[in-house]
Backbone as CSV, one residue per row, in Angstrom:
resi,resn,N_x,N_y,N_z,CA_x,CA_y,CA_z,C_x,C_y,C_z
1,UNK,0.820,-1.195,0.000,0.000,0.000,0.000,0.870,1.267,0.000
2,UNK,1.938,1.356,0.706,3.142,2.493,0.868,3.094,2.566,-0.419
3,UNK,3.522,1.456,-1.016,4.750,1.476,-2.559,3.398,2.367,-3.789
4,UNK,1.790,2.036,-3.290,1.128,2.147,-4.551,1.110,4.211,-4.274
5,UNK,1.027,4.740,-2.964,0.782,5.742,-2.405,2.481,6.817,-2.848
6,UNK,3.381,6.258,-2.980,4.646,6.375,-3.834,4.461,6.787,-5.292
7,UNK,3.912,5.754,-5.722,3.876,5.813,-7.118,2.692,7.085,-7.630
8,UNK,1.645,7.117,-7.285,0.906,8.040,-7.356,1.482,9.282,-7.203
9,UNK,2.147,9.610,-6.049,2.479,10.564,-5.761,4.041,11.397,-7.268
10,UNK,4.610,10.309,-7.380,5.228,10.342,-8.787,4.824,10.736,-9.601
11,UNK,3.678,10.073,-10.338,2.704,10.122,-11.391,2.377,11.558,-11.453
12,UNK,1.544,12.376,-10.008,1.291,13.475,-10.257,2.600,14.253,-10.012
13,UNK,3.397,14.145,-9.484,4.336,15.141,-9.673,4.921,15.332,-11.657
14,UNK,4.831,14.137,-11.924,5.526,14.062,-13.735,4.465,14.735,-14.108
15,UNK,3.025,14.413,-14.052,1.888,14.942,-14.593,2.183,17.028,-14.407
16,UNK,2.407,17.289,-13.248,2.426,18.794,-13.062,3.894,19.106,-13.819
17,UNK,4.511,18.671,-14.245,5.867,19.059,-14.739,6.031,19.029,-16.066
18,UNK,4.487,18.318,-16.859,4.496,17.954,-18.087,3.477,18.837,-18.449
19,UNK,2.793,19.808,-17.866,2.039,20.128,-18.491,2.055,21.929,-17.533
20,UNK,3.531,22.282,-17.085,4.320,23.608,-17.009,3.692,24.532,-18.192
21,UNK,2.900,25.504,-18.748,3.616,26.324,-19.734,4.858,26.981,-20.274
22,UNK,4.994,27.168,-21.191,6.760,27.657,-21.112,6.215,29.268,-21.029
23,UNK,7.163,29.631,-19.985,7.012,31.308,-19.695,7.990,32.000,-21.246
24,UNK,7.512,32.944,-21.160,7.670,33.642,-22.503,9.210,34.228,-21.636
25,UNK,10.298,34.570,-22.723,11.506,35.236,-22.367,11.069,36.368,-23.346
26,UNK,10.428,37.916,-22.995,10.564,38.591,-23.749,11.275,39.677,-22.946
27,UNK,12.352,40.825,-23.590,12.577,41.701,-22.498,12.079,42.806,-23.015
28,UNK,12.188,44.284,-22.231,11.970,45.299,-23.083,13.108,46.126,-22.558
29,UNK,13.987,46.921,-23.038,14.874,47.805,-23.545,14.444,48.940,-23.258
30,UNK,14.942,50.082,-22.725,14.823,51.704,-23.220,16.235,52.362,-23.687
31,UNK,15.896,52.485,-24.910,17.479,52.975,-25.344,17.538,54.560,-25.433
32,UNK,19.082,55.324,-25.468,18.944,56.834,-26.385,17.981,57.584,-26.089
33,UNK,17.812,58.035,-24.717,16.752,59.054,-24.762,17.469,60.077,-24.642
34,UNK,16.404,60.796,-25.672,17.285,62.360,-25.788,16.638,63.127,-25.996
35,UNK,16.770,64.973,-25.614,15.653,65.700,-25.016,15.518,66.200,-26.790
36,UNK,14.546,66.735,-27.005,13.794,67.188,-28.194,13.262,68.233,-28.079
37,UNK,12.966,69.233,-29.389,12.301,70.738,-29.169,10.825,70.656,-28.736
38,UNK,10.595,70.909,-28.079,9.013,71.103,-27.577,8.003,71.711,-28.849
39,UNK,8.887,72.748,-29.736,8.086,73.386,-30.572,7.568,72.420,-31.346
40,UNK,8.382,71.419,-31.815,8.197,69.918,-32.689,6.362,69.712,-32.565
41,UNK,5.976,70.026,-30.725,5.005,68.519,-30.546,4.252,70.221,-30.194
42,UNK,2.796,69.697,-30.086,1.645,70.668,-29.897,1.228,70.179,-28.080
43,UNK,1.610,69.709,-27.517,1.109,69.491,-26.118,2.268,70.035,-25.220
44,UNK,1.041,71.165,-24.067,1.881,71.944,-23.351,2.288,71.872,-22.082
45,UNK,1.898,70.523,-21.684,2.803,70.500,-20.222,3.670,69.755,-19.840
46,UNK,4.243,69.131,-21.412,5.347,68.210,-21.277,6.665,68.781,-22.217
47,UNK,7.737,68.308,-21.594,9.561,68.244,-21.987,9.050,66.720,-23.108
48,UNK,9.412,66.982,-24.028,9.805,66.187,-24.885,11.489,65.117,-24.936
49,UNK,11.199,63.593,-25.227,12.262,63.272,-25.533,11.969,61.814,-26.475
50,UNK,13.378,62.029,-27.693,13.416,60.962,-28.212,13.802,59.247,-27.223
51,UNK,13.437,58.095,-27.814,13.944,57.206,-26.923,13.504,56.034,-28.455
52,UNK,14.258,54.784,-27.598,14.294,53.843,-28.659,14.254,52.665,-27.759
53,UNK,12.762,52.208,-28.058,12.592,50.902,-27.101,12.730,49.726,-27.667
54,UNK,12.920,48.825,-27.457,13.259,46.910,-27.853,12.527,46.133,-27.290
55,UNK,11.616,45.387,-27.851,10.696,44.605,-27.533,11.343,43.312,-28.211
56,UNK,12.345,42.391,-27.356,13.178,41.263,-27.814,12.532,40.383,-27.434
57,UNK,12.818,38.767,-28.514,12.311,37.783,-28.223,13.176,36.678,-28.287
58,UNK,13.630,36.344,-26.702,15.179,35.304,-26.588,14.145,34.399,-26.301
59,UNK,13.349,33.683,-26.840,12.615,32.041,-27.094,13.218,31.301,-28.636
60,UNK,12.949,30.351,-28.537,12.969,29.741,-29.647,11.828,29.208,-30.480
61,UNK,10.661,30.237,-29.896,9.282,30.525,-30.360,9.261,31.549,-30.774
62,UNK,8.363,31.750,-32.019,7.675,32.950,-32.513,6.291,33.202,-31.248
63,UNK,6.886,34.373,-31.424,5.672,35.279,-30.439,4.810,36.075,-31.191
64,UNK,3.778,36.165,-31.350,2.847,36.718,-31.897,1.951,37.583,-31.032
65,UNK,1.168,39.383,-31.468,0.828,39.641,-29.914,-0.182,41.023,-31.222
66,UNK,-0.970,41.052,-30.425,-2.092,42.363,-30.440,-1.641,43.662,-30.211
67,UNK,-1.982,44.738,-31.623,-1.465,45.663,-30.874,-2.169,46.725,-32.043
68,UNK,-2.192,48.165,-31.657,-2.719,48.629,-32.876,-1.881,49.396,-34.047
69,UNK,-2.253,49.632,-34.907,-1.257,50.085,-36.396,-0.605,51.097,-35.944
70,UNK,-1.348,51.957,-36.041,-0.473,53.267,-35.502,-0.075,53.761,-33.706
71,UNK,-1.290,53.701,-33.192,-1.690,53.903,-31.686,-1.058,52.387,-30.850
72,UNK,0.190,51.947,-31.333,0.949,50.750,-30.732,1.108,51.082,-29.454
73,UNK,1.325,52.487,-29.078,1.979,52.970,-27.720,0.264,52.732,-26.675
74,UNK,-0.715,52.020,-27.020,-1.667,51.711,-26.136,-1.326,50.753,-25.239
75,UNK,-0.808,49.684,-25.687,0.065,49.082,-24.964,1.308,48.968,-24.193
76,UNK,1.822,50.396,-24.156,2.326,50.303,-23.114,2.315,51.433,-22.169
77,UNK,2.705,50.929,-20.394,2.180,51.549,-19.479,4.018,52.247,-18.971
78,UNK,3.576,53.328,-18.190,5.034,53.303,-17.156,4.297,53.717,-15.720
79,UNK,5.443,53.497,-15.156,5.279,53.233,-13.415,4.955,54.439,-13.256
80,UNK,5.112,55.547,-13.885,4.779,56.866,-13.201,3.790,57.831,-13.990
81,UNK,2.734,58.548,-13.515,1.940,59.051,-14.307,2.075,60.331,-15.304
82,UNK,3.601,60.597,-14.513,3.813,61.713,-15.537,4.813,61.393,-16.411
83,UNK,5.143,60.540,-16.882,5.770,59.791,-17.853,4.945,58.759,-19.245
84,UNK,5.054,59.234,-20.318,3.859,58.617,-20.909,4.832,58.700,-22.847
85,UNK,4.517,57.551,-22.965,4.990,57.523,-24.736,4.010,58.408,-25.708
86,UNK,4.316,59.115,-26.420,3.536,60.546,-27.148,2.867,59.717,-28.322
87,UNK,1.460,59.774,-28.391,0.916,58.562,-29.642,0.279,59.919,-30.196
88,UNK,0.805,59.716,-31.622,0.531,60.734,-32.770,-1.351,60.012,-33.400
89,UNK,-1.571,60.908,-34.081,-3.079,60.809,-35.097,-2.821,60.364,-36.220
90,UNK,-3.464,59.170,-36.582,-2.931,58.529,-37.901,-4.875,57.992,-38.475
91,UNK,-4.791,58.079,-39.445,-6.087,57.963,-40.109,-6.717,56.669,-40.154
92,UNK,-6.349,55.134,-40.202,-6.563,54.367,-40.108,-6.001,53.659,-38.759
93,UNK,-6.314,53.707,-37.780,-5.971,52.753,-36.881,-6.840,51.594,-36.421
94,UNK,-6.193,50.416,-36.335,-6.950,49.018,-36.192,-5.960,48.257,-35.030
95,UNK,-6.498,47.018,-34.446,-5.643,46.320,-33.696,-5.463,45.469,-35.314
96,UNK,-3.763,44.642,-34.627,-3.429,43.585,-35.808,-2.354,43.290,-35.116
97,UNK,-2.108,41.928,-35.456,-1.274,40.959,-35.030,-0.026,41.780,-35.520
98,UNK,1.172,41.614,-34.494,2.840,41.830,-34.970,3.409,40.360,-34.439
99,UNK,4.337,40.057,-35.331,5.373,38.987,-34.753,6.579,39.032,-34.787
100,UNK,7.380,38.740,-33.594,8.704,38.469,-33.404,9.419,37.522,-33.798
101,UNK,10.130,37.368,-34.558,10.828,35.774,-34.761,11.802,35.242,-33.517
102,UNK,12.176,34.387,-33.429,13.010,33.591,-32.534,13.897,34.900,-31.858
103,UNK,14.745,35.168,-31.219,15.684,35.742,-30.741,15.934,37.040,-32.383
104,UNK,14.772,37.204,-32.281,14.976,38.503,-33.133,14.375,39.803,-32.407
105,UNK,13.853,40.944,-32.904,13.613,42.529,-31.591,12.827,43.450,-33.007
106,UNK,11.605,43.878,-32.195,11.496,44.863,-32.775,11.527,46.213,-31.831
107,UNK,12.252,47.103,-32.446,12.534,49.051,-31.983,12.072,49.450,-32.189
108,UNK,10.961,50.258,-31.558,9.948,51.584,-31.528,11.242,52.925,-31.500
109,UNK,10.962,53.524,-32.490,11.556,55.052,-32.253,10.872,56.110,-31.694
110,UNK,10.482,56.425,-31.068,9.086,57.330,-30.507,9.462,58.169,-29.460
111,UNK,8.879,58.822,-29.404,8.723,60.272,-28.413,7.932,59.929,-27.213
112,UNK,8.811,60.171,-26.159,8.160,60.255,-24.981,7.970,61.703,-24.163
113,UNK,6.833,61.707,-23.359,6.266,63.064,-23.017,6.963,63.258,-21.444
114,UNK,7.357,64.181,-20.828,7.654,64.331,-19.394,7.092,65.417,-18.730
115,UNK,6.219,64.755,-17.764,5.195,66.143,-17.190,6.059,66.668,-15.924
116,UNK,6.875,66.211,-15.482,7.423,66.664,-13.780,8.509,66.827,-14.152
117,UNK,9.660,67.265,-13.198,11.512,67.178,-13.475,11.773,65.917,-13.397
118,UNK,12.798,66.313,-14.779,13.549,65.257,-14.686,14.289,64.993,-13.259
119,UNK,15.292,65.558,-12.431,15.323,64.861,-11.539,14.500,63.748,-10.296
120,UNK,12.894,64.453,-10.585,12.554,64.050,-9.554,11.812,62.361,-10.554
121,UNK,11.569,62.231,-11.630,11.748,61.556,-12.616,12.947,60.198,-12.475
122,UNK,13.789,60.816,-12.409,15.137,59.907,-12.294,14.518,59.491,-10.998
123,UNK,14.961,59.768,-9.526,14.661,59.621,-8.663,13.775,58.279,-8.499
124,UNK,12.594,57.832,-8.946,11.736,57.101,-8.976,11.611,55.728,-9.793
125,UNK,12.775,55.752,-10.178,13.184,54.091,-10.338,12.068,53.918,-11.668
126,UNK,11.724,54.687,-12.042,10.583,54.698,-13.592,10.966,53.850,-14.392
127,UNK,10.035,53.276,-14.944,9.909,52.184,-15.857,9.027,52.111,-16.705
128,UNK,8.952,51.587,-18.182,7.889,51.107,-19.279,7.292,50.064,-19.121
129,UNK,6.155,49.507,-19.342,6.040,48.234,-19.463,4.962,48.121,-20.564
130,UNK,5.094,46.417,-21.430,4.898,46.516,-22.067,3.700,45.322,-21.657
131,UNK,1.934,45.601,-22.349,1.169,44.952,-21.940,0.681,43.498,-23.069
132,UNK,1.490,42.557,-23.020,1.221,41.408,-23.970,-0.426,40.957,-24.236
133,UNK,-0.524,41.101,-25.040,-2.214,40.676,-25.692,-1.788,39.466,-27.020
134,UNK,-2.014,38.229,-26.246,-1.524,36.872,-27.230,-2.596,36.711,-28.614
135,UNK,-1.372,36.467,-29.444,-2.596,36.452,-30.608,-3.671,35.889,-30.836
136,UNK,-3.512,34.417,-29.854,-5.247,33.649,-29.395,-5.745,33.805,-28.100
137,UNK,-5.303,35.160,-28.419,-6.328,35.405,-26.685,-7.378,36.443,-27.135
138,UNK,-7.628,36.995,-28.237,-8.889,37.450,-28.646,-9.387,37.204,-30.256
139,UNK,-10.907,36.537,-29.661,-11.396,35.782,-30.936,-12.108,37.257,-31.869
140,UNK,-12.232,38.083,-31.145,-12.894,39.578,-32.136,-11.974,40.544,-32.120
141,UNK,-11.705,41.285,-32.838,-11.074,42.573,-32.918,-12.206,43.344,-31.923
142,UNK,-13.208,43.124,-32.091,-13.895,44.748,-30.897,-13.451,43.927,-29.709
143,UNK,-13.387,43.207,-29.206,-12.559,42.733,-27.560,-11.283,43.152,-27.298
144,UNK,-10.440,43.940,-28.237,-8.966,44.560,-28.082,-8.653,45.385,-26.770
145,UNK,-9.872,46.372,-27.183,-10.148,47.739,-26.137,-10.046,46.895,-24.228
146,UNK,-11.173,45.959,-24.598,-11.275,45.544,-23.234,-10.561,45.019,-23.148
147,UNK,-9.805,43.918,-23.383,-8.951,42.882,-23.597,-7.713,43.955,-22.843
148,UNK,-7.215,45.182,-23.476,-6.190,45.780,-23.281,-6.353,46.732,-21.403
149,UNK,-7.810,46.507,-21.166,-7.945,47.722,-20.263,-7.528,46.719,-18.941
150,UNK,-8.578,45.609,-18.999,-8.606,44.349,-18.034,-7.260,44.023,-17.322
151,UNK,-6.060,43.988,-19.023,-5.067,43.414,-18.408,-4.316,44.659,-17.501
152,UNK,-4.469,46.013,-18.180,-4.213,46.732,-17.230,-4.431,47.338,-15.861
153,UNK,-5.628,47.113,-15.498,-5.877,47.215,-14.334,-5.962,45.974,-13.391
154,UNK,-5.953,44.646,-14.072,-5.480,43.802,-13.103,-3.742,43.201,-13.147
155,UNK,-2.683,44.456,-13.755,-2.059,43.895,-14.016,-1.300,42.821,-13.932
156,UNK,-1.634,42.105,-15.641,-1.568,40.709,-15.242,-0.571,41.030,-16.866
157,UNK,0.221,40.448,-17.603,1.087,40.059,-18.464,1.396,41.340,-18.568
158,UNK,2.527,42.015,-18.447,3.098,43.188,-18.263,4.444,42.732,-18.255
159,UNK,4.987,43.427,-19.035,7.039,43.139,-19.124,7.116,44.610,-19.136
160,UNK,8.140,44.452,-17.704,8.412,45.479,-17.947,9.922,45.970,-17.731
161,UNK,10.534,47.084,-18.283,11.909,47.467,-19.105,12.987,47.767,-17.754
162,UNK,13.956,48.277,-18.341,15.209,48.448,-17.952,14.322,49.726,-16.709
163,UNK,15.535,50.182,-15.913,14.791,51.555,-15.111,15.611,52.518,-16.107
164,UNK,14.654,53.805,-16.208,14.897,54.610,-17.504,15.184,55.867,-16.561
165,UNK,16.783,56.689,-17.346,17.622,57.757,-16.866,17.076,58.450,-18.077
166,UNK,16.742,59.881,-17.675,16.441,60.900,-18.336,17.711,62.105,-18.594
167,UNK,18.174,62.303,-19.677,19.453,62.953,-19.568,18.633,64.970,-19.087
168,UNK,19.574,65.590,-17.938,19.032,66.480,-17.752,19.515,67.749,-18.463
């Protein structure tokens, strides 16, 4: 009776070890931020700066993920509220699948907005994060919106980046 109470106990341990998901290795990057003319952008209570983010994929899976054409920067959040990626007006915007290949990266070049000082900015250990929406995790395009809000307020699949230095 020991030996059958053994074996079971085996069984489910192989059983929970066989059926692990593989956690995704994605990282995110903040590269090159650099301050920019304010006159450039039409919004007035932010310091402008260029930056160059990396959304890498060290799996040996293609990652596939939700996001929208132009308004991409919906997806992602930072730790602080006066820190925010600058999403321009583009005439057609839709959600649509992007994919990463194996240990390949895609770089956003984009403008980020800064509402407070930069020192006090630095100070706060600030960060991007980026909110993963799997390509079979929504069967409609109108479920994007929610799909995207849900995960943010319960944050739940969120990668998030390097801590980001603001040059002063």
């Amino acid at each position: 009776m020991k030996n059958l109470y053994i074996l079971c106990i085996i069984i489910l341990l192989t059983q929970c070890s066989l059926h692990k998901t593989k956690e995704l290795s994605i990282r995110v990057q903040v590269n090159e931020i650099d301050s920019v003319s304010k006159k450039n952008y039409s919004h007035n209570n932010c310091n402008f700066y260029s930056a160059d983010i990396e959304l890498s994929n060290y799996t040996d899976t293609t990652i596939s993920f939700w996001t929208m054409t132009c308004s991409w920067s919906d997806n992602w959040i930072s730790t602080s509220d006066s820190l925010y990626i600058f999403g321009e007006e583009c005439p057609k915007n839709f959600p649509d699948v992007y994919i990463i290949s194996p240990n390949k990266k895609i770089v956003y070049h984009t403008i980020v907005c800064l509402k407070e000082s930069v020192k006090r900015i630095n100070e706060q250990n600030v960060k991007f994060g980026f909110i993963l929406i799997n390509r079979f995790e929504i069967p409609d395009l109108r479920l994007f919106d929610q799909t995207l809000y849900r995960k943010i307020q319960a944050k739940k699949d969120i990668i998030w980046s390097n801590s980001i230095r603001i040059p002063e």
